[in-house]
N, C-alpha and C positions, 0 to 999 in steps of 0.2 A: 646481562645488563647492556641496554643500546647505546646509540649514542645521546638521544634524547635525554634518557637517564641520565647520564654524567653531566652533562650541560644543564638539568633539572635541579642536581646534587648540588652543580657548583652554583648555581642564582643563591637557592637554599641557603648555601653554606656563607657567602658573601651577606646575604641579608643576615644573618646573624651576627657575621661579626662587624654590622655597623652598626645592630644594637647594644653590640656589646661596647663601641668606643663612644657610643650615648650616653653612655654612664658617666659619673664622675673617678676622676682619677685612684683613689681608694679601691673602690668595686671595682675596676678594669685589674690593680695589681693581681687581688687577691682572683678575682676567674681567673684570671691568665695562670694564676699556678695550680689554681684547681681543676683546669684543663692538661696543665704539665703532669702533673699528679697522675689524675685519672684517665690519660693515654697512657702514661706508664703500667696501673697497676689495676685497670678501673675492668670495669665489664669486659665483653668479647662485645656484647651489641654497642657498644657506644656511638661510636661514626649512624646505625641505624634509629637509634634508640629518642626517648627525648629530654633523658639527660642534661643533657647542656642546653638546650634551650628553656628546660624546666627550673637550671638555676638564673637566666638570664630574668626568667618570669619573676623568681622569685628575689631575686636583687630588684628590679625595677619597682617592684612592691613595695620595698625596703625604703628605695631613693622616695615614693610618692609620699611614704608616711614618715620621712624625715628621720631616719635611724640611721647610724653608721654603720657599716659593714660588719666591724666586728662584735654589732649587736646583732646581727642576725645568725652569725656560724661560729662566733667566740675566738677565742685565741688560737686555740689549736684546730686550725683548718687542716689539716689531714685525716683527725678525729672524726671530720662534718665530715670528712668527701666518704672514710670509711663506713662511717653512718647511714648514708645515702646508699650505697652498694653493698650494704649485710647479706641481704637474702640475693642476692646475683651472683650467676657463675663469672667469674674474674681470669685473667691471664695468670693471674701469682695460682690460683685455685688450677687450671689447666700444668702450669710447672711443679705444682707439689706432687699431681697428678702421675707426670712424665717420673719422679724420680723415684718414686714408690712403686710404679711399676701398674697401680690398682688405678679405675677411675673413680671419682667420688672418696677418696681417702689420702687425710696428708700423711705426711713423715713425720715421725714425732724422733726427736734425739732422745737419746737417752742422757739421764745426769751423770751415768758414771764416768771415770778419768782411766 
């Protein structure tokens, strides 16, 4: 990666988040945690991916046809974000990975005491 690249990244990355304080106050709460969220636990591509600006599309959608936010992703917004990242390899999928020792295989506990 040059330096063009990172100076490319960072225009990229600024224009989005002036889309994103475009929005009205509601929508900004809830991305801003769905961004906390899925940097925690979301994809490995996300920083490459278009993720986030695919939910920014899709809130702006939201604000055009006059719907409240939590008609678009419902109450339980961790649910959406895990919704959105089912079929993707994830950092939590990469850690079950590490302590299992297998790739592609979690840990299951057992229930006994």
């Amino acid at each position: 990666m040059g330096i063009q690249d990172i100076i490319e990244g960072k225009k990229q990355w600024r224009a989005h988040l002036a889309r994103v304080k475009a929005l009205p106050p509601d929508y900004q709460i809830v991305y801003k945690e769905m961004q906390k969220y899925l940097f925690k636990v979301g994809p490995v591509d996300l920083p490459d991916g278009g993720l986030l600006p695919g939910i920014v599309d899709f809130f702006e959608e939201g604000v055009a046809a006059g719907k409240g936010v939590l008609e678009l992703v419902g109450t339980d917004v961790a649910a959406f974000c895990d919704d959105l990242i089912k079929d993707t390899r994830t950092y939590a999928d990469i850690y079950q990975e590490s302590i299992s020792g297998e790739p592609g295989t979690a840990l299951h506990r057992s229930d006994e005491s």
